[in-house]
N, C-alpha and C positions, 0 to 999 in steps of 0.2 A: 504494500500500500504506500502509497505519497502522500506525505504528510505536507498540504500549504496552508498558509493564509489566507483566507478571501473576506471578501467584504465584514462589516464591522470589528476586524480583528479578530477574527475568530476561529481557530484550528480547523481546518476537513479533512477527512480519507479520499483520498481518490484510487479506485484500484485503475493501473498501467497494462497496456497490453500483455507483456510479457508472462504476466500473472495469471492468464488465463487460460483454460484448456477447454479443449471439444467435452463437453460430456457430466463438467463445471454444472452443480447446480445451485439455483438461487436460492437463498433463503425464504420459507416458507410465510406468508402475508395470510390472516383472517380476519377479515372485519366484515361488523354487522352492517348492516341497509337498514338504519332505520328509517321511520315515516320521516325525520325532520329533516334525516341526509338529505331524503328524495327530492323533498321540497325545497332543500334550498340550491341544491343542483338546477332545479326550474329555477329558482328565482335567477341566481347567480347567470346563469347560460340564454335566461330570456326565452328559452324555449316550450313554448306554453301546449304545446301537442297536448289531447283531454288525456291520454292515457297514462299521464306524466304528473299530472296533479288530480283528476276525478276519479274517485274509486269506480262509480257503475260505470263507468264506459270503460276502463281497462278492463272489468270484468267482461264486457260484451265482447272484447277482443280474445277472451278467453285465458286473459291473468289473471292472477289470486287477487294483485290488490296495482298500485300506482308504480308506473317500476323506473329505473333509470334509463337517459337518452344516451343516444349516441357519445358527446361529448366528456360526459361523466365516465364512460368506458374507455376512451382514448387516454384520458389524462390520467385514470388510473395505470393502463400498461404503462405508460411514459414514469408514472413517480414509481412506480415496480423496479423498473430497469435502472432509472435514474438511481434511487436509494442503494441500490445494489453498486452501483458503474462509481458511484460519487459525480462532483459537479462539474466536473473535469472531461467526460465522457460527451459525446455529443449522439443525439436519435438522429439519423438519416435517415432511415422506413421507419413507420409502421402498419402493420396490419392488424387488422380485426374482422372478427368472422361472430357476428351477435348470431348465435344460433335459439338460445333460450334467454328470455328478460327473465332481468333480476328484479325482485319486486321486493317492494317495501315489509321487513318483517324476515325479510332471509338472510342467508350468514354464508359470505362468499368466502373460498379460499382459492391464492393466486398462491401459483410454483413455477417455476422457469427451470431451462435447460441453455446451455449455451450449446449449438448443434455445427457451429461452425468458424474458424478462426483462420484471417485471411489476410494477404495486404493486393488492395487493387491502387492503383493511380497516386502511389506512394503516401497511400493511408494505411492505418491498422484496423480492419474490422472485426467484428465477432455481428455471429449471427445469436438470436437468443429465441427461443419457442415459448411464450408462454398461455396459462392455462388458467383459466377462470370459472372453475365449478359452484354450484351451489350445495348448501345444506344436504342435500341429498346424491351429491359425488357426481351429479350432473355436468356436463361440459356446458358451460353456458357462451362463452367467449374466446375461444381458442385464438391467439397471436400471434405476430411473428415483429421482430423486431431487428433492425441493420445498425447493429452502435457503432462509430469511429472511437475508438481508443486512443487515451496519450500514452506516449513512448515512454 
């Protein structure tokens, strides 16, 4: 790990390419969805979709209760990797694959695999897989991630 300085004085880890291997896995992330996450992900994101704040209309869509948007799912794989990589690392890709909404009331858990470790166009990258189930070991959001690394 690289130990610097960044803003207000304050020590971070950064992990460096060199430190990392195919197969490297991320430390384990559970956190709850509650009703007030949800809601403030809409407020916060502005994205007022009914399914996102009205409970009977995500139920017509055939969810348990109000669930999170697109946005909220993006920013979660990015602090995933990011928490992992330190601040130092930079996201090139992301992907996401919303296969099952997460609704308010469930208890996600994120896991990563690093799957691939490269240098193109005299960068360091690492490729990183990760995985967003719910409460019930469901795949809710499977990812793919392209981190550039420092040297």
């Amino acid at each position: 790990m690289n130990t610097a300085i960044g803003k207000f004085n304050r020590e971070y880890l950064s992990k460096v390419w060199s430190e990392v291997a195919e197969g490297d896995t991320l430390p384990e992330l559970v956190m709850p969805i509650s009703y007030r996450r949800v809601i403030q992900d809409v407020a916060a994101t502005r994205d007022f979709f009914p399914g996102h704040h009205d409970p009977a209309y995500a139920k017509k869509q055939q969810v348990k209760d109000i669930y999170l948007n697109t946005m909220f799912l993006q920013g979660l794989v990015d602090r995933y990797v990011s928490d992992w990589s330190g601040p130092e690392a930079f996201i090139r890709k992301r992907r996401i694959h919303m296969q099952i909404s997460i609704a308010a009331g469930d208890t996600v858990t994120i896991n990563g695999v690093v799957t691939r470790k490269y240098e193109e166009n005299n960068e360091r990258l690492v490729d990183v897989d990760v995985q967003i189930n719910n409460q019930d070991g469901e795949r809710c959001c499977p990812s793919s991630v392209v981190m550039r690394m420092p040297a």
